[in-house]
N, C-alpha and C positions, 0 to 999 in steps of 0.2 A: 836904716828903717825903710827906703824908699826901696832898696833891691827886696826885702821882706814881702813889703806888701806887693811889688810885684809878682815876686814869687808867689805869695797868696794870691792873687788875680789870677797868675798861668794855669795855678792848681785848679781854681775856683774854674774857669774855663775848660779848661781837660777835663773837668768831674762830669761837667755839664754836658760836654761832648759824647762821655763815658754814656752816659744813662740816656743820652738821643738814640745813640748805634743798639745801646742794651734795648731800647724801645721797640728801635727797630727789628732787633733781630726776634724780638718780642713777636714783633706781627708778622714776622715772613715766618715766623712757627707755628702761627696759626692758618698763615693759610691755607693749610689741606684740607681746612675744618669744610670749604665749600667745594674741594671734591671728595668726600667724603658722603656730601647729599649728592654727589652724581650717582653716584648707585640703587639710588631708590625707581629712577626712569627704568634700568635694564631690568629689575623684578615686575615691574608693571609690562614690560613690553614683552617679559615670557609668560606672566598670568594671562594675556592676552592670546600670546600664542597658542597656548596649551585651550583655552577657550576655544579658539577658533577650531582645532582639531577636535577635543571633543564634538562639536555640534557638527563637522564633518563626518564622525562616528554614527553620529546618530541618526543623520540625512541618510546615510549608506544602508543600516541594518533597519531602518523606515520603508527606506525602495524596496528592500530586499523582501520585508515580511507583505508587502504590499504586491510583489510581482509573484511572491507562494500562492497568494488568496487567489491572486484573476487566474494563476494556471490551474489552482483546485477546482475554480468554479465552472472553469472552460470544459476539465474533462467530466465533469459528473454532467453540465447541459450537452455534451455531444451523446446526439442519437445513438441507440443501443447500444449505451456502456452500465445500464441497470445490472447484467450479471457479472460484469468487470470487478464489480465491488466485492466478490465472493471472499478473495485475498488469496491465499494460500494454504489454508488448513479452514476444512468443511468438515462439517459433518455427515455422514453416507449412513444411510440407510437400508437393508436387503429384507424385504416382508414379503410373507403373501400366507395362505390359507394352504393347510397339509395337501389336499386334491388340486392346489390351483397354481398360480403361474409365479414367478417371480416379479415384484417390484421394487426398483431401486430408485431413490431418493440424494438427491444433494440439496442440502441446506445451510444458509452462513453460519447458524447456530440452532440448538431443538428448540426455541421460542418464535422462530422466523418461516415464511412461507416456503416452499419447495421451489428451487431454482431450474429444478430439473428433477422430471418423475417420468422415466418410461417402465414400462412391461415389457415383460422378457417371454420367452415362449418356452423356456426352460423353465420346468418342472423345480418348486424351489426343497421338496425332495431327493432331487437331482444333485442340486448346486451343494447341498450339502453334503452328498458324497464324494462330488468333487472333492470340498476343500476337505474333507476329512483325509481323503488321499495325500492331500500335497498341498503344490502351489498352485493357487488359479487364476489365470489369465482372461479375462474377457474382452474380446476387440468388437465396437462396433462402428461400421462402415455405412457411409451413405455418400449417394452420388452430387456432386454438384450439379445446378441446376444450370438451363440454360443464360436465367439473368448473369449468373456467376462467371460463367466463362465467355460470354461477350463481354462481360466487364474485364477480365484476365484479357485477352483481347483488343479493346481499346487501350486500356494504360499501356500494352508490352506496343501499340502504334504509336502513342502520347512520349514513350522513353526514344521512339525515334525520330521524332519532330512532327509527326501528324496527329491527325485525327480531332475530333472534335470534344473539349473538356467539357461541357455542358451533358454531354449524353453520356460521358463514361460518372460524372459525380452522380448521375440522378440513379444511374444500372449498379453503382455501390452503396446507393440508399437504400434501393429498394433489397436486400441481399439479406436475405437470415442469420442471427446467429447460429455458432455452433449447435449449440442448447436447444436451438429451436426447428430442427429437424423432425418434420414428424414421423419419419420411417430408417428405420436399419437393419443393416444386415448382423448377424451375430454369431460370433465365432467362441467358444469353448477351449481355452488350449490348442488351438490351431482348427476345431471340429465345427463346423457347422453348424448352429444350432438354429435354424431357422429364425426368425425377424422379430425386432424390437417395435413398440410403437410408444409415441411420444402420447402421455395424457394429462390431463388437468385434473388439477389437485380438487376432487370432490368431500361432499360430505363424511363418505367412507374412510377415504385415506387421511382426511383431516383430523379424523375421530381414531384413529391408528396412531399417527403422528403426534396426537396430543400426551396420548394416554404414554405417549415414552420422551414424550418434554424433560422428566427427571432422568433417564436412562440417559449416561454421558458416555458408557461403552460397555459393550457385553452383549449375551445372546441367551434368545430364553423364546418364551410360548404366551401370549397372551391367551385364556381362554374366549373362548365365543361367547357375546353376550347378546343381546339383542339391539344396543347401539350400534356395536361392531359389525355383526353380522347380520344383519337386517340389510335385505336387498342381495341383489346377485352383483356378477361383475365380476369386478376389482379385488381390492386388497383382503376382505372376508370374504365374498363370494358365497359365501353360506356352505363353506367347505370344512367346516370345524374351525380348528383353533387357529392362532393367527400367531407363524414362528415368526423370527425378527432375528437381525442380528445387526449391532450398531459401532460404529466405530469412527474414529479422527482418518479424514483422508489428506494426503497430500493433494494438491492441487499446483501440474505444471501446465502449465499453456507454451505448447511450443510455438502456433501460429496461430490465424483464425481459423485454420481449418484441423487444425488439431490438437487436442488437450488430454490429460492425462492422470487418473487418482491412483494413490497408492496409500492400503490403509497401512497406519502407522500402528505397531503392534508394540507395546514394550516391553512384552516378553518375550520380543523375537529380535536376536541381533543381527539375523543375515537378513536376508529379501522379504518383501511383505507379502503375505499368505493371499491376499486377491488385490489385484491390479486390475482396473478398466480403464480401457483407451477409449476416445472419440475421433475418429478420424472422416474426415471427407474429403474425396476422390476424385 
């Protein structure tokens, strides 16, 4: 009896033993359970990341739309860059009265003032035989002035280390646009045709230009009315009826001192039927 209940004692102890180690192994099985929350720091420390970069994005393309605005606004306040705004495709204009002269017109669009309007000395009877023949070239020429080339002058001394920057900025202030030439020389297909002059857009040619606000391209005859043609001059002249012919130009600017239209024809796939240059010399 006494080896029994020993025996039952030994047992009763190993059972006891059994279910401590079982306990044990109990809790070293759970321990993963607390790195298991370690994982929630590294999702917070890249929703963070990813935060910081966004609002790095955002600081970037901020500067960016902010450094657009002060370079738009720098070039539209620098001094005579008003006809700079023209773009690349203008509208041109060729008018005048059957007995009178030719006038030619550039405008940003037909609802906008005249960027440029000289008189031509060529007969616009003339001009139309031209382009009936072919292609027509007109080049016109004008000299630089003396502000111009003392200014040419100082900066080519300033590219060599001298001269004085105060007198050469104030001689490229004072300096004309191209545009704003008020004399040329004019050439026809290589021909001579005696001199251009620069004019302000009057009552007359306002009252021309209006009356073809709709006309987007084409060529025709307004008749003479007494709006139109009332008064001498210019673009009625009181010469009869007032032909026109209107069309999309290109517009290249090679330098300040020379620019370029070429009207855009879409029923012509080779070269454009009248090209005018402005060059100064």
């Amino acid at each position: 009896m006494a080896k029994d209940f020993a025996s039952k004692r030994h047992n009763s102890f190993h059972w006891t033993r059994k279910v401590g180690s079982d306990e044990n192994d109990d809790v070293s099985s759970h321990k993963p359970l607390p790195h298991h929350n370690n994982t929630k720091p590294s999702s917070s420390s890249s929703s963070s990341s990813s935060n910081v970069i966004t609002h790095k994005k955002k600081l970037q393309s901020f500067a960016v739309s902010r450094l657009r605005s002060v370079i738009a606004t720098l070039s539209r306040a620098r001094p005579g860059n008003q006809n700079s705004g023209l773009g690349s495709r203008v509208v041109g204009t060729l008018f005048g009265s059957r007995r009178g002269h030719v006038h030619f017109s550039i405008q940003k669009d037909p609802n906008s003032p005249p960027a440029f309007l000289i008189e031509l000395a060529t007969p616009i009877s003339g001009l139309v035989k031209e382009m009936a023949s072919g292609l027509v070239r007109i080049a016109l020429e004008c000299d630089k002035g003396k502000e111009e080339e003392e200014g040419e002058e100082k900066n080519g001394t300033l590219r060599h280390g001298g001269g004085d920057k105060t007198k050469t900025t104030t001689t490229a202030a004072v300096s004309r646009r191209l545009v704003e030439e008020p004399m040329w020389r004019t050439y026809c297909n290589g021909k001579k045709c005696g001199f251009a002059t620069r004019r302000e857009c009057g009552e007359k040619e306002k009252k021309v230009l209006k009356a073809l606000e709709m006309v987007s391209m084409g060529a025709g005859v307004l008749p003479e009315t007494e709006e139109i043609g009332d008064g001498g001059g210019s673009g009625g002249g009181g010469g009869g009826d007032i032909m026109y012919m209107r069309a999309k130009f290109e517009r290249i600017v090679g330098s300040r001192d020379s620019e370029a239209f070429y009207m855009m024809n879409p029923d012509s796939n080779g070269a454009p039927e009248l090209s005018i240059y402005l060059l100064r010399i």
